[in-house]
C-alpha positions, 0 to 999 in steps of 0.5 A: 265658534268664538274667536278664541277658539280659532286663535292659538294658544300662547303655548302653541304660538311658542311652539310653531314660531310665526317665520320659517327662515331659509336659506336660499341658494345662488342663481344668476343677476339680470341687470336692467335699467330703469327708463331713467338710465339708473342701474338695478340689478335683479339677484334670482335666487331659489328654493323647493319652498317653491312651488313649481310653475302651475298649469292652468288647472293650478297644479305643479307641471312636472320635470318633464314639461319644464324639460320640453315645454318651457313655461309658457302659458305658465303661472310660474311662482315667484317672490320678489323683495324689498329693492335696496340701494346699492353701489355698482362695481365702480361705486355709482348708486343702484338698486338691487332686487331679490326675486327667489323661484323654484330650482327647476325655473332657475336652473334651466335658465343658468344651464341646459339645452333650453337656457336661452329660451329659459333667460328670454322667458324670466326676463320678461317675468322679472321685468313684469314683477320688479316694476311693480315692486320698483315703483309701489316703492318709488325706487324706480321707474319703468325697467328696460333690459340693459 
């Protein structure tokens, strides 16, 4: 097989374009600080785009085990965004992160019987991941919750 077989044609990269915009909907922000004591606000946004948590065996749990088990023990998919600079409510700088999960993720975590539990569990995810992203882009430091 050559390698022009396994490229697209240009008619065919016409017709599929190489990005699919969505638009995801509103969650909820965490906002955290960095070990440095600046602000940084983590906008949690979320789509059907994405999957739901997977359990071990890499499939989609259902509703249910959301419902009653949570997502501990859970790979739980999510995105995080490029961190931009920001101003807070009385105009001091900050930065912001967009992180986008699955709707079943998100809105547990804004409303329902297991909401506490839901935020406690995405915190600790969120910190995990935007720390990651904060210092590969050397917009921040270690995060603690603020």
């Amino acid at each position: 097989m050559s390698l022009n077989s396994l490229l697209l044609s240009s008619e065919e990269r016409k017709a599929r374009p190489p990005i699919e915009m969505i638009t995801p909907r509103a969650g909820l922000v965490y906002k955290m600080k960095d070990k440095s004591g600046g602000k940084v606000f983590v906008n949690v946004v979320m789509h059907e785009l994405v999957k739901k948590p997977l359990d071990a065996s890499m499939q989609e749990v259902s509703d249910e085990h959301l419902e009653f088990r949570g997502i501990a023990n859970l790979r739980v998919p999510l995105d995080v965004g490029d961190p931009f600079s920001v101003q807070d409510k009385s105009g001091a700088p900050a930065v912001a992160v967009d992180v986008i999960l699955h709707p079943g993720v998100v809105e547990r975590t804004v409303a329902g019987r297991m909401a506490d539990y839901y935020q406690r569990e995405l915190a600790g995810l969120l910190v995990r991941n935007v720390q990651e992203e904060l210092v590969s882009s050397g917009k921040g430091k270690g995060l603690e919750a603020a």
